[in-house]
mmCIF file of the C-alpha atoms, coordinates in Angstrom:
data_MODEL
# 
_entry.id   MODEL 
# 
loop_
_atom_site.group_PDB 
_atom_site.id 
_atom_site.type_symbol 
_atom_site.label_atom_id 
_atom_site.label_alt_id 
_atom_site.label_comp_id 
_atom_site.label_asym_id 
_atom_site.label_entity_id 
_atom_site.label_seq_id 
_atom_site.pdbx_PDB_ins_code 
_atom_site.Cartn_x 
_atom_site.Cartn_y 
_atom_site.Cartn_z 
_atom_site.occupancy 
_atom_site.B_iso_or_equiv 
_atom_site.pdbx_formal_charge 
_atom_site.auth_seq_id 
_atom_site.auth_comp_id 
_atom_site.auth_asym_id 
_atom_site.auth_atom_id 
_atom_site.pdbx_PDB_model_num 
ATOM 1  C CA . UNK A 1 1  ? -3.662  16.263  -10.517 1.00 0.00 ? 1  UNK A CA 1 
ATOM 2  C CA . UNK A 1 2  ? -6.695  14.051  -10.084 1.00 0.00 ? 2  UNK A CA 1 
ATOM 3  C CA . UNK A 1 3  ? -5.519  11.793  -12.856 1.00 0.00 ? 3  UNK A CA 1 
ATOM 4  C CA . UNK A 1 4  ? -2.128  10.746  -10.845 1.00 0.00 ? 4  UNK A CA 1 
ATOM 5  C CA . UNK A 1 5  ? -1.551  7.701   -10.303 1.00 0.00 ? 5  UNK A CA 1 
ATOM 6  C CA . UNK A 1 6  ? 1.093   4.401   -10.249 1.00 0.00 ? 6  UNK A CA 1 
ATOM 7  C CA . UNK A 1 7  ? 0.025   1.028   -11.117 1.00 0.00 ? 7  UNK A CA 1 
ATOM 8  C CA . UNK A 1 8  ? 0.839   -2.901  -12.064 1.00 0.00 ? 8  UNK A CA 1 
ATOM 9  C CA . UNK A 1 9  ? -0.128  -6.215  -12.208 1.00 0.00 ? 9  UNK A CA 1 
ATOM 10 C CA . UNK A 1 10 ? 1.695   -8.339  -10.276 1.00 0.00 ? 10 UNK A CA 1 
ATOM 11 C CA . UNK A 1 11 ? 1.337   -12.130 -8.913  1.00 0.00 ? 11 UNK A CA 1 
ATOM 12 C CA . UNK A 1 12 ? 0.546   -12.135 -5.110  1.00 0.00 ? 12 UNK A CA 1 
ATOM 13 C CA . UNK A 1 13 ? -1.792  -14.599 -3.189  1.00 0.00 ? 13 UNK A CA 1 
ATOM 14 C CA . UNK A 1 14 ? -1.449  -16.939 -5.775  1.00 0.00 ? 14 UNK A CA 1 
ATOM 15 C CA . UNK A 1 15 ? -3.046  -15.071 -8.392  1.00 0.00 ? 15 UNK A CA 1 
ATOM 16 C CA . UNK A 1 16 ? -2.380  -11.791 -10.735 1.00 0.00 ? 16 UNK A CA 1 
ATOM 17 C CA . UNK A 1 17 ? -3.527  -8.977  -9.097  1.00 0.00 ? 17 UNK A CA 1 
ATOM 18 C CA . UNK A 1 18 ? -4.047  -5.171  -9.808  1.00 0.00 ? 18 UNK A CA 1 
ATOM 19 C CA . UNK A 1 19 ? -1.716  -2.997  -7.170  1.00 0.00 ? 19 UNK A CA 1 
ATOM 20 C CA . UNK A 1 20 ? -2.334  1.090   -7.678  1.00 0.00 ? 20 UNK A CA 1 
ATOM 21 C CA . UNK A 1 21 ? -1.965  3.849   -5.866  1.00 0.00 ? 21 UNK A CA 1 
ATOM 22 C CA . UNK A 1 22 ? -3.923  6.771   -6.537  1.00 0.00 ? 22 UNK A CA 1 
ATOM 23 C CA . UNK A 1 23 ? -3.750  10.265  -4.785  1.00 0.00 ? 23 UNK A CA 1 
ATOM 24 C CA . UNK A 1 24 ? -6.589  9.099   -2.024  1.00 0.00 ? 24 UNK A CA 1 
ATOM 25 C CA . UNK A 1 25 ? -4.065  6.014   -1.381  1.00 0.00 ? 25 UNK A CA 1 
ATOM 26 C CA . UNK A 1 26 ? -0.708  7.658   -1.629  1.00 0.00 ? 26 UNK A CA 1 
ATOM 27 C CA . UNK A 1 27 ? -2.015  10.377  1.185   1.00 0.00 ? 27 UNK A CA 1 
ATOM 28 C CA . UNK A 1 28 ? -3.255  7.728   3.330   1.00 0.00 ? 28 UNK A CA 1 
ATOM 29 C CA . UNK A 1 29 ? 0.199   5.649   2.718   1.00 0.00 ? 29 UNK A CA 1 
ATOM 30 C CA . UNK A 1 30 ? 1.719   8.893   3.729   1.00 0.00 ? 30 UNK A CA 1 
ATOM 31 C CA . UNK A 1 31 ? -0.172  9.485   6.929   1.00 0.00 ? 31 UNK A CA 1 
ATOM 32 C CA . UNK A 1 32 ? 0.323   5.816   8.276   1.00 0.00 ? 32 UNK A CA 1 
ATOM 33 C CA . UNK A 1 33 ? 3.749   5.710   7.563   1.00 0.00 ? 33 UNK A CA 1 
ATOM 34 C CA . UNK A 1 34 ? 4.666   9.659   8.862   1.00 0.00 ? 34 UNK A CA 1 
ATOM 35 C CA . UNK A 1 35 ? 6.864   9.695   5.922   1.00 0.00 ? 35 UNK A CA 1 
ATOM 36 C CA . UNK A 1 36 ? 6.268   11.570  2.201   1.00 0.00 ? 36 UNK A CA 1 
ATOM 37 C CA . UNK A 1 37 ? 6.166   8.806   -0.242  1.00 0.00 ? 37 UNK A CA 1 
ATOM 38 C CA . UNK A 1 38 ? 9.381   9.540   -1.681  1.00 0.00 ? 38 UNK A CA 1 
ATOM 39 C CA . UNK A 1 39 ? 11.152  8.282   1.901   1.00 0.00 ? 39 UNK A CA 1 
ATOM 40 C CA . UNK A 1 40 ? 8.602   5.425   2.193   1.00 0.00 ? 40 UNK A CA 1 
ATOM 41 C CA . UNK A 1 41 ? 10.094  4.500   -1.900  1.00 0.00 ? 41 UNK A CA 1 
ATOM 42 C CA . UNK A 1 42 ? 13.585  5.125   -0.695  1.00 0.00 ? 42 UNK A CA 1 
ATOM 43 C CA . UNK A 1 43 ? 13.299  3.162   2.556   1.00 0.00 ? 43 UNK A CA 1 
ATOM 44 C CA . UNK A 1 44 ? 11.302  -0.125  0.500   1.00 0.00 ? 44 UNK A CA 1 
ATOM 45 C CA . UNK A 1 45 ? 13.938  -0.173  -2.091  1.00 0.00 ? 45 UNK A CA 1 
ATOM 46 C CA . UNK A 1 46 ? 17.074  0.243   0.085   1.00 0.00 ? 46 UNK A CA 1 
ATOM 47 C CA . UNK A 1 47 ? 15.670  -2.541  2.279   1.00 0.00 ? 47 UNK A CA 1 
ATOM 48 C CA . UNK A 1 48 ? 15.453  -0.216  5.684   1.00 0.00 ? 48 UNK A CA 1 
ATOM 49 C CA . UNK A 1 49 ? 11.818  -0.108  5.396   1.00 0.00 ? 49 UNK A CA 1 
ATOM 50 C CA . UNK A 1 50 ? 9.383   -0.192  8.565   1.00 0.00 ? 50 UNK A CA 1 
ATOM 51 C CA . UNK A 1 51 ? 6.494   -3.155  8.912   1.00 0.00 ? 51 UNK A CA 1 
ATOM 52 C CA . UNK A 1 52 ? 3.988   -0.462  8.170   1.00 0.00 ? 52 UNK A CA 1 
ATOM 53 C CA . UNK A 1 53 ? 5.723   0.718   5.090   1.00 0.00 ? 53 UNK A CA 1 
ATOM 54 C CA . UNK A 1 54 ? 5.541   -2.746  3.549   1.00 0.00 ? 54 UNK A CA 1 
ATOM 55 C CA . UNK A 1 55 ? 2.280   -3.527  4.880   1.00 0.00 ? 55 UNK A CA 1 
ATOM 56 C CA . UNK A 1 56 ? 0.326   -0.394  4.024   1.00 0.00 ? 56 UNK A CA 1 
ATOM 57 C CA . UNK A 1 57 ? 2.029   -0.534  0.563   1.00 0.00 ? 57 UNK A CA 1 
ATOM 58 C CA . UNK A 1 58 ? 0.493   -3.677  -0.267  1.00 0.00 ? 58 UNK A CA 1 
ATOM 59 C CA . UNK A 1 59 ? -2.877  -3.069  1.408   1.00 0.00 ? 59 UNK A CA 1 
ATOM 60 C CA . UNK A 1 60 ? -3.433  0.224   0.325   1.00 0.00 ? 60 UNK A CA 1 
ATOM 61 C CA . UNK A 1 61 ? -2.520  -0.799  -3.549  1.00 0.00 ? 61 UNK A CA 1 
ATOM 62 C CA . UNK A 1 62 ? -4.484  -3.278  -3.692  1.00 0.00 ? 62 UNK A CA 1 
ATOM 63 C CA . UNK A 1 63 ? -7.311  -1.112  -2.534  1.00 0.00 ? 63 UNK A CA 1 
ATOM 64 C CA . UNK A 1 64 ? -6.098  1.224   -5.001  1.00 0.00 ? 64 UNK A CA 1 
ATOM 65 C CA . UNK A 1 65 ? -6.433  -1.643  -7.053  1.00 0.00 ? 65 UNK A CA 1 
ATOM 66 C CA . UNK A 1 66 ? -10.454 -2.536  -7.084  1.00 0.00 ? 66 UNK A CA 1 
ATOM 67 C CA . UNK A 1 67 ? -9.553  -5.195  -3.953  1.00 0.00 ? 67 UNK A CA 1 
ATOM 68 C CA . UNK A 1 68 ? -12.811 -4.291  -1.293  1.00 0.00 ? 68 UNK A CA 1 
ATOM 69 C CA . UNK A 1 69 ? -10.904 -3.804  1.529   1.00 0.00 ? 69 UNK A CA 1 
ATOM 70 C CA . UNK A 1 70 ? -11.394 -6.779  3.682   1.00 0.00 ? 70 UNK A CA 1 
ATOM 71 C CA . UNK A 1 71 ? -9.693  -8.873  0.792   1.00 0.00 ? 71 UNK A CA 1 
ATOM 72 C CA . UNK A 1 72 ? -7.117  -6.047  0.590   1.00 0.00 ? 72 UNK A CA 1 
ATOM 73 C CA . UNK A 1 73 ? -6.567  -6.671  4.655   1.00 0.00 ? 73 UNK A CA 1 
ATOM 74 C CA . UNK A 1 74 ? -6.542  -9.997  4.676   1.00 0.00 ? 74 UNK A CA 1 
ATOM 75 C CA . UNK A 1 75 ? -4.216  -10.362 1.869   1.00 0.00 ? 75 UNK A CA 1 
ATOM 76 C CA . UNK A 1 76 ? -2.276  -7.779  2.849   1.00 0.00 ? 76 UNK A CA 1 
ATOM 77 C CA . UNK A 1 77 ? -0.903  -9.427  6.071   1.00 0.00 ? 77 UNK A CA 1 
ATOM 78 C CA . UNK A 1 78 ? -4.390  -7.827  7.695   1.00 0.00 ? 78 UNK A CA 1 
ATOM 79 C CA . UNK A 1 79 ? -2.056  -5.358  9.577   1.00 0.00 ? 79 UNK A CA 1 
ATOM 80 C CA . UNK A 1 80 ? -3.885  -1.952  10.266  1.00 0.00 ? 80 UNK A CA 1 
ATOM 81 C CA . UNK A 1 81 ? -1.591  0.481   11.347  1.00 0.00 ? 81 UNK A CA 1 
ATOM 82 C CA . UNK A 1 82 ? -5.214  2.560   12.928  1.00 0.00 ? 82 UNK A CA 1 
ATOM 83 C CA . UNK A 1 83 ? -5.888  -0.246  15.072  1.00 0.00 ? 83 UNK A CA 1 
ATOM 84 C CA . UNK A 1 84 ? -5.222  -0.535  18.867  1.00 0.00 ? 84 UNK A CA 1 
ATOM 85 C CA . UNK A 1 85 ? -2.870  -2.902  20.381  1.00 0.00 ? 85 UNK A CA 1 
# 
């Protein structure tokens, strides 16, 4: 199962940009959003979906994606579910 993953190039922050989830990104999606990923899927695409659905999505693809991570916070919204309020 190593080779799993889900991927595509999509514009976002005014450029084309590499989104993928792999298995190290769809178990961390998974654990920030308490959901399995098939509920986090079903809640983006029926539009009921929670901030850190959307946001971890996006950060954690373009991770996934070769993005260091900074870049990946910062252009996705920079919201870290981890950190403290």
């Amino acid at each position: 199962m190593s080779g799993l993953t889900s991927e595509a190039v999509l514009p976002f922050g005014g450029e084309d940009r590499l989104f993928r989830l792999r298995l190290r990104e769809i178990e961390r999606l998974q654990s920030e959003c308490g959901a399995g990923i098939g509920a986090v899927a079903r809640r983006l695409i029926a539009g009921d979906a929670y901030l850190v659905d959307i946001a971890a999505t996006l950060r954690l693809g373009l991770i996934g994606g070769g993005m260091f991570p900074p870049g990946g916070q910062r252009l996705g919204g920079g919201f870290d579910p981890r950190a403290s309020s």
